[in-house]
C-alpha positions in Angstrom: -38.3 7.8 69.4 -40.1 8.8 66.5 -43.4 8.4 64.8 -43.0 7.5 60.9 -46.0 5.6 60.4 -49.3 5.7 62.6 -50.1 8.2 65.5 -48.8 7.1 68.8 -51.0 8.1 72.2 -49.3 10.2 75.0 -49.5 7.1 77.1 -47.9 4.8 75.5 -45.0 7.4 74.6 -44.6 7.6 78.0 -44.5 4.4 79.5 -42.3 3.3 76.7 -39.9 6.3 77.8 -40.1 5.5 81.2 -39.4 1.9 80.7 -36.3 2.6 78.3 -35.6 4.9 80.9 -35.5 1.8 83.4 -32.7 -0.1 81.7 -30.0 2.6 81.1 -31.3 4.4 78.2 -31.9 7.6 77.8 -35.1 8.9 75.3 -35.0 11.4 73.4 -38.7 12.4 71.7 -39.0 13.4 67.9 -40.3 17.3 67.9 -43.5 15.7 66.0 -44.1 12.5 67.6 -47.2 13.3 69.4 -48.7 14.5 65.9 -52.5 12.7 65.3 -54.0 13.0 62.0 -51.4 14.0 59.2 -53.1 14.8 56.0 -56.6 14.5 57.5 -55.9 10.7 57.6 -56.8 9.6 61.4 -54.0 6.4 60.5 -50.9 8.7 60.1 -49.1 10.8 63.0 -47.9 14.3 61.7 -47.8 15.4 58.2 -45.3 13.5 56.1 -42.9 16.4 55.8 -43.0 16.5 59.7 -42.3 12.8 60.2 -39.7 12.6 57.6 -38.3 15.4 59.3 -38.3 14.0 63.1 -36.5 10.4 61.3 -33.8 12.0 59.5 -32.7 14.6 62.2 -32.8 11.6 64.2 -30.3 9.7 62.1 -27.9 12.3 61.1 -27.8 14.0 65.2 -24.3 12.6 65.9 -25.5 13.0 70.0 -28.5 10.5 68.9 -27.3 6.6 69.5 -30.5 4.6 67.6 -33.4 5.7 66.1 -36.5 3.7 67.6 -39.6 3.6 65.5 -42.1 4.1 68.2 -45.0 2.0 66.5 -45.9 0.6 63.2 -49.4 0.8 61.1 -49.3 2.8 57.8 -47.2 5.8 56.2 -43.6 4.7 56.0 -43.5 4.7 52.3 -44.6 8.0 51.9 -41.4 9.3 53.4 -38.8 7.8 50.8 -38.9 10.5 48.3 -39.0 13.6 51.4 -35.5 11.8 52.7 -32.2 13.8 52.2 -30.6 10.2 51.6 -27.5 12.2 50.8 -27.1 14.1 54.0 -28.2 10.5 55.3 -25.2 8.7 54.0 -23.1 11.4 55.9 -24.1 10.6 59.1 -22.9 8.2 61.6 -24.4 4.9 60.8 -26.3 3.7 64.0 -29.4 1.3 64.6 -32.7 2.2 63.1 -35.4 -0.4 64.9 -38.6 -1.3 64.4 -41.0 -4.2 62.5 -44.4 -4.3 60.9 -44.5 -0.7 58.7 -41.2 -0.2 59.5 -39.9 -2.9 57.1 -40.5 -0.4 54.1 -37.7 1.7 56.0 -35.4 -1.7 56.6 -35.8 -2.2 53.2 -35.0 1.6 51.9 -32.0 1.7 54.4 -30.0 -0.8 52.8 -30.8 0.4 49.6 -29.8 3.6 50.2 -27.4 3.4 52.9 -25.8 0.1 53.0 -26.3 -0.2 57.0 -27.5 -3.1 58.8 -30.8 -2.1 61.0 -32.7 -3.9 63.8 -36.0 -6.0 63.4 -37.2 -5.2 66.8 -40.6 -4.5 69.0 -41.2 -1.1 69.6 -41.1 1.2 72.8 -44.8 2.5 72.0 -47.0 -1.3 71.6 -48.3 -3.1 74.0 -45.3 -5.9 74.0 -42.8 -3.3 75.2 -44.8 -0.5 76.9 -47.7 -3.1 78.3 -50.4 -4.0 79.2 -49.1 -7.5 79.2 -45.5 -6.2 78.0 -43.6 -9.6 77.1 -39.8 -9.9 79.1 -38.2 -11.8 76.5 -39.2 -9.2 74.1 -37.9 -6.4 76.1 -34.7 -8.6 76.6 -33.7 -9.2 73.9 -34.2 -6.3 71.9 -31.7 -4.3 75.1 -29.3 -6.9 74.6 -29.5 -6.6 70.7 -29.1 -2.6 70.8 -26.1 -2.7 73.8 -24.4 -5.8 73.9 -21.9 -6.4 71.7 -21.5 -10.2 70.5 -24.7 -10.6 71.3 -26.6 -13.3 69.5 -30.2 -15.1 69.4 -31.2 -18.9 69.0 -34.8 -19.4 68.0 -36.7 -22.3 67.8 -39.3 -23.1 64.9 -40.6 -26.2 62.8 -38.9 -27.9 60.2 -40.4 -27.5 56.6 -37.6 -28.2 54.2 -33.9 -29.3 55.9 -30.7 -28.3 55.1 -28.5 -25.0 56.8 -27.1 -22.0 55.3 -25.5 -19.4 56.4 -26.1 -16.2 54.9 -27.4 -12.2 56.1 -31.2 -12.0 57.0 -33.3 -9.5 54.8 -37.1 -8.9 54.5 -39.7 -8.1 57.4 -43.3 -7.9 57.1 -44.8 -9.8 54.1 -47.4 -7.1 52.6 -45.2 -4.3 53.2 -42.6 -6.4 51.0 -45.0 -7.2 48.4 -45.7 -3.4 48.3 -42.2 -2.5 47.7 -41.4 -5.2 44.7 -40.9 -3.0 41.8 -39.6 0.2 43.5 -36.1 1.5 43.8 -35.9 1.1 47.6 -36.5 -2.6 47.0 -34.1 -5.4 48.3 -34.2 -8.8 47.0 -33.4 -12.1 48.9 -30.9 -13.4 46.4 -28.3 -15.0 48.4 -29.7 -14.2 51.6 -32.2 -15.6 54.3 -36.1 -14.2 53.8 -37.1 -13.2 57.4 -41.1 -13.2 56.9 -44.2 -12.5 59.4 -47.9 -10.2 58.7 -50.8 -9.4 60.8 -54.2 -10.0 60.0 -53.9 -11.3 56.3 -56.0 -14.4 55.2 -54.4 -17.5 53.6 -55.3 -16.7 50.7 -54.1 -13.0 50.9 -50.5 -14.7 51.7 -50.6 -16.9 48.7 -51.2 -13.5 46.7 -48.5 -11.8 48.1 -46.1 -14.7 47.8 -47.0 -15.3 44.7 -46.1 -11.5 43.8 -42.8 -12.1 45.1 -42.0 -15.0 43.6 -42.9 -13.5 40.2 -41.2 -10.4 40.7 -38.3 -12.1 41.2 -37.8 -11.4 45.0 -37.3 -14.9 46.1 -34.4 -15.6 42.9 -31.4 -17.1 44.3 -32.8 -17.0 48.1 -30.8 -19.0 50.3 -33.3 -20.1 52.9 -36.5 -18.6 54.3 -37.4 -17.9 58.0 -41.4 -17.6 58.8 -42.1 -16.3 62.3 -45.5 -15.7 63.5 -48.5 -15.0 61.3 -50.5 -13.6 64.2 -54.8 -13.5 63.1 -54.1 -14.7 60.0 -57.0 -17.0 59.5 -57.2 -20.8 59.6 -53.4 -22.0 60.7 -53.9 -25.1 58.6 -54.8 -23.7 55.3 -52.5 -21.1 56.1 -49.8 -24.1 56.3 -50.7 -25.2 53.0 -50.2 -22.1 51.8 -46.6 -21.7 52.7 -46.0 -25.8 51.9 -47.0 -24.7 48.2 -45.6 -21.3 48.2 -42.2 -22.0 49.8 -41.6 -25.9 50.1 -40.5 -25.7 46.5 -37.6 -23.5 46.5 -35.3 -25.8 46.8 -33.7 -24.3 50.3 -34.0 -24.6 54.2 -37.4 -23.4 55.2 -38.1 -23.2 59.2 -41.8 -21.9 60.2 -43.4 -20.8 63.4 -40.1 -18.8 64.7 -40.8 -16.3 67.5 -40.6 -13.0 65.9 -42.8 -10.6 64.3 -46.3 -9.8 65.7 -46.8 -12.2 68.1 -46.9 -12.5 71.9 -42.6 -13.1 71.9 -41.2 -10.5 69.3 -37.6 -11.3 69.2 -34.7 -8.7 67.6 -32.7 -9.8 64.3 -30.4 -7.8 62.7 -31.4 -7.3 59.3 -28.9 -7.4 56.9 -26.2 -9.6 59.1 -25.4 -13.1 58.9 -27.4 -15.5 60.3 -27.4 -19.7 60.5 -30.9 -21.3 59.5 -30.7 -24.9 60.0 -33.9 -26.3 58.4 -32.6 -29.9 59.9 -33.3 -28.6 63.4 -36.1 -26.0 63.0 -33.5 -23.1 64.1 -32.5 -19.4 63.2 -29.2 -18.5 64.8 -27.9 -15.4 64.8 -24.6 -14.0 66.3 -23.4 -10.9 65.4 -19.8 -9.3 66.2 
């Protein structure tokens, strides 16, 4: 478990420990993930030095079996230039997980790395480690990290039909818009666009999808997959936002899917093929 982004309390690294601790796993804590206040910012854990430290010894310790982000919020791109991405592309590939800030380091590991990585809740918020922990959340991101075959079938709504299959890339939609233009930056030409946020306004989404489209993010996209957009203002003009941002792309486009920040956070492999049937309103995702 490790911090890269926003300071996680010694409570919820513990009963996130315990309850990986519960279902065969066996956590092992970053020397710097109880670090509050890097920087003198009260929003990051330890320096940045100190958390890109704890996330690459994590990934290159060949006793290490996954890297679990323990918790979103803000700081994950400061990290991509402090990365040995050389010594990185040494090491045993294995699953990094995470969502929410953790998409800048989705995005930066298949840049730099070529590996697949898990879209997945984390051990230290309050869907994993409680109160009101969700099961299915907790199920399906165990079966995602130690179940081989293992696959997902989520339900949405039908925006614009037709099915494609193709490998899943994106994450949270601010943290993408922040990363158009950069090096670490993957596009979704030829692929599905996996997209969720937290707390954004309509008219903060039509922004940022606007960016996107613009930059060129969305060229040659093969479907898109929205799952929740959890406080983000009124749902229908939010809907009319993605009709006019999304419904004219000319591919499948299923909203309302259970992942992301909602109450059901469910585990895709970014970077791995996936089925989006706009027909039936479904993401299916089986991976060998």
């Amino acid at each position: 478990m490790v911090a890269p982004s926003g300071p996680v309390g010694a409570d919820r690294v513990t009963r996130g420990a315990d309850w990986l601790r519960s279902v065969g796993l066996v956590p092992v804590l970053g020397a710097n993930l109880g670090r509050r206040s890097g920087h003198g910012l009260p929003f990051l854990a330890g320096d940045d030095r100190e958390r890109a430290t704890d996330l690459q010894a994590a990934w290159c310790d060949p006793d290490v079996a996954a890297v679990l982000c323990a918790r979103g919020g803000d700081g994950a791109p400061r990290l991509l230039d402090l990365l040995d991405w050389e010594a990185m592309r040494g090491a045993r590939p294995k699953p990094m997980a995470g969502l929410s800030d953790v998409t800048v380091l989705h995005q930066a590991f298949a840049s730099r790395l070529g590996v697949a990585t898990l879209w997945s809740p984390m051990p230290g918020t309050t869907v994993v480690c409680g109160p009101g922990e969700d099961a299915t959340s907790r199920e399906r991101m165990v079966t995602a990290l130690t179940t081989l075959g293992a696959g997902v079938d989520l339900l949405g709504r039908r925006l614009v039909g037709g099915v494609v299959d193709a490998p899943l890339v994106g994450g949270t939609l601010s943290l993408l818009s922040a990363m158009a233009g950069t090096s670490e930056c993957v596009p979704a030409g030829g692929a599905i666009a996996v997209l969720e946020d937290l707390g954004e306004a309509p008219y903060r989404v039509e922004r940022m999808l606007t960016h996107l489209r613009r930059s060129g993010w969305f060229d040659m996209v093969a479907g898109v997959a929205c799952g929740d957009w959890t406080a983000c203002g009124n749902p229908d003009e939010l809907a009319a936002v993605l009709d006019d941002r999304l419904g004219d792309l000319g591919v499948p486009v299923v909203l309302d899917l259970p992942f992301g920040h909602g109450r059901v956070q469910s585990s895709l492999w970014l970077g791995r093929p996936a089925r989006l049937d706009g027909d039936r309103g479904l993401l299916s995702q089986r991976v060998a």
